[in-house]
N, C-alpha and C positions, 0 to 999 in steps of 0.2 A: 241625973242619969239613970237611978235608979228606977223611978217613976216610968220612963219612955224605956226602958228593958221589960220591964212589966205590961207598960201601953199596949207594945208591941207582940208581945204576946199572948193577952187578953184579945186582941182585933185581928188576930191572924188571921181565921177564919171567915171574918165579912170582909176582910180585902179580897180573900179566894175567888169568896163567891162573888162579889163585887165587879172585880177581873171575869170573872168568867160570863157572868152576865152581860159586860160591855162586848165582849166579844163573840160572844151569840150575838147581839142585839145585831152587831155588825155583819155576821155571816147574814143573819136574817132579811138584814134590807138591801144585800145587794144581791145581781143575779148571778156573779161567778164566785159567791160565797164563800171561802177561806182561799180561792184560787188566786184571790188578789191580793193577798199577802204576797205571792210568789212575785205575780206580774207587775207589782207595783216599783218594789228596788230593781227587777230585771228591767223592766222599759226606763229608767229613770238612767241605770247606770247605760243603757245602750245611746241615749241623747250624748251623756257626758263622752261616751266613747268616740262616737261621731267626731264633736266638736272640739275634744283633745285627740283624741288618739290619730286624727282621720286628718281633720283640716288645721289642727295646729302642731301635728305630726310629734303626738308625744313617746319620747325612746325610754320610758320607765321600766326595767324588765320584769314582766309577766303585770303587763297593762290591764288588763281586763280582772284579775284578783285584785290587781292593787288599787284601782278603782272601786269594788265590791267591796272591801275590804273599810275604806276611808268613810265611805255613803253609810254601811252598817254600823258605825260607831256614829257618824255624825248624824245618823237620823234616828239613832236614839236620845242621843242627848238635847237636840235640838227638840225635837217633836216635847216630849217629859220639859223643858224649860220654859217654851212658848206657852203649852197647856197652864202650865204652873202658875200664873199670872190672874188669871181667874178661876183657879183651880175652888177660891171657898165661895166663890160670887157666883158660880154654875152650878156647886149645888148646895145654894141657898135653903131651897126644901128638906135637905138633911140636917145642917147647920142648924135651923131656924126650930125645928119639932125634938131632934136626941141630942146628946152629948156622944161628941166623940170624939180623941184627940185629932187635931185639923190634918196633923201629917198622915193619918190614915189613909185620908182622900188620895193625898202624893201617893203611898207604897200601892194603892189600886192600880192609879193611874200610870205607875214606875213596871206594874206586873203585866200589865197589858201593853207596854210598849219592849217590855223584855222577852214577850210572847214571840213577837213580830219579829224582834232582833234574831233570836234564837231560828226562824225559820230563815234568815238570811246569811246565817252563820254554817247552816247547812250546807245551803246554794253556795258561801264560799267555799266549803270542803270539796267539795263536786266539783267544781271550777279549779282549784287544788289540784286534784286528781286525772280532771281532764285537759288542763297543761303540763302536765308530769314535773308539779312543782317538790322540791327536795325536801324532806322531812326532815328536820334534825332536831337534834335534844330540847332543841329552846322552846320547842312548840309547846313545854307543858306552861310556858312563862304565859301563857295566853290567858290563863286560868288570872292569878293577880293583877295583870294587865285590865282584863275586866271588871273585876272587883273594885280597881280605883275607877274604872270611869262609873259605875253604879254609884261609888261613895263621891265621888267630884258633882257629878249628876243631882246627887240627892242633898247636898247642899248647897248647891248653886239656886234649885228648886223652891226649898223651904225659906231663904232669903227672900226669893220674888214672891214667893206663896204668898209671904205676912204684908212685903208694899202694895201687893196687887189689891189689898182690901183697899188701899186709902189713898193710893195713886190713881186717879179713873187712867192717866195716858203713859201711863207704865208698856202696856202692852204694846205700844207703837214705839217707843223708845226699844227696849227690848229686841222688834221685831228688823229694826234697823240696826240694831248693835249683832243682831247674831247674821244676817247678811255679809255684815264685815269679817264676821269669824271664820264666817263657810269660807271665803276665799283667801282667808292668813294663818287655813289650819293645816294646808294641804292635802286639801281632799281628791283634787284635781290634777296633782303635781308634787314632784319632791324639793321639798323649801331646800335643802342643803343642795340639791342637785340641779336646781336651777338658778341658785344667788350663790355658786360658787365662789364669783368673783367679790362677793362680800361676805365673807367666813364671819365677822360678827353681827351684823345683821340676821344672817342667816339661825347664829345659834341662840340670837336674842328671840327671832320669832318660834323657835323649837320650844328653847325653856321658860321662855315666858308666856307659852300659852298652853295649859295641861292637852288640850284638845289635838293640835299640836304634835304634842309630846307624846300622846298617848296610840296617835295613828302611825308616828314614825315607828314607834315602838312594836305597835302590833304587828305593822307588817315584817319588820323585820324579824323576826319569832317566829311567824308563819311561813315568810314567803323567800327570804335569803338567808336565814338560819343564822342571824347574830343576834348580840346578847343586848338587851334592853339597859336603858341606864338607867338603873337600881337606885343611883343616890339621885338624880333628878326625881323619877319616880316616887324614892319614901319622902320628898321634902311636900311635894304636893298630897301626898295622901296623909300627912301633917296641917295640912292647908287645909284638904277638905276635911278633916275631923274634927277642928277646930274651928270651920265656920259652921259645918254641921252640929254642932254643942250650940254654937251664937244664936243657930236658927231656931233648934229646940226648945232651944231656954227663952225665946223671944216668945214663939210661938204660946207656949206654954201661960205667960204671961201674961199675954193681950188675947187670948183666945174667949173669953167672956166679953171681949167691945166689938168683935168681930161680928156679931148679933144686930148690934144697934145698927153699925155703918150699911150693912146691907141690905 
């Protein structure tokens, strides 16, 4: 552990620029250049409005945050996961010529999609503001709240990071397992408030899934002012510390055959 405190702060700097480079590159090559950061989650959650809000008449109160709200967490963690897969076989040409510890790549790739997050986190506060949604005490729980999904995020990542070397169809598995997730984490819809009539199904899909857990949580902090559940919460950010050590330490390991396979 003491090594990856060190790692990480020896490479802080070429993730920086790293990140920042990916995301020039991106303003560069398109034509509405950082503007589609904006319009990207805006037109994404306006489909999902339509098709819940509209045609399958969803009564969630303040739909359109809490929609906003579900999309910005689940398209970071999704986006950072799916990447992660071929995260050291993309880029092979840094791997193959320097040394550098593999999860570097991850905290680049974790910085520039927390870029992205962060301008959508905005547009929720706007969207906040322009439903005259209530502010209470809980909203600083928002701050921890994110923290675990960075740390659940970052070890979910560094697991796939090290199969994706040796798994070629890891990334189709993967790509079909987080499909599933998107619609069992209620991104779309409130699991308690729509499996009412099955109270433990309902709290099996809450706490057995961080992603889940962690959207029920945010919006209620943000958007109805109740209090997140703390001991659900610290058992998973147990979880992810502990598989994030597994990942490290694996990592760390096998990061000299990761050469050869590629």
């Amino acid at each position: 552990m003491k090594r990856f405190v060190e790692d990480v702060k020896k490479y802080f700097d070429y993730e920086v620029r790293s990140a920042k480079s990916v995301l020039k590159t991106e303003v560069a090559n398109s034509y509405l250049n950082w503007i589609w950061w904006i319009l990207d989650p805006l037109l994404s959650m306006m489909v999902y409005y339509l098709v819940f809000g509209i045609v399958f008449k969803a009564r969630e109160p303040h739909f359109i945050p809490f929609l906003f709200v579900g999309q910005t967490m689940w398209g970071f963690f999704s986006k950072n996961v799916t990447q992660s897969v071929k995260m050291i076989k993309r880029n092979k040409s840094i791997v193959a010529k320097v040394y550098i510890p593999k999860f570097v790549l991850l905290f680049s790739n974790m910085m520039v999609n927390g870029v992205k997050m962060m301008i959508s986190w905005i547009i929720v506060l706007i969207m906040m503001m322009f439903f005259k949604v209530h502010i209470s005490a809980y909203v600083i729980c928002y701050i921890p709240i994110l923290m675990i999904l960075v740390l659940i995020t970052f070890a979910v990542c560094i697991i796939l990071m090290h199969f994706g070397v040796f798994l070629e169809d890891l990334g189709n598995v993967v790509s079909i397992v987080m499909q599933l997730m998107f619609y069992m984490s209620g991104i779309l819809y409130s699991i308690e408030g729509r499996m009412g009539d099955y109270p433990f199904a309902a709290k099996l899909m809450t706490y057995g899934n961080p992603m889940a857990l962690l959207i029920r949580d945010m919006r209620n902090v943000l958007l109805y002012g109740q209090a997140p559940a703390w001991k659900a919460l610290g058992i998973w950010t147990l979880v992810g510390i502990f598989f994030a050590f597994i990942g490290v330490r694996t990592i760390y390991k096998n990061e000299n055959s990761y050469v050869k396979v590629i």
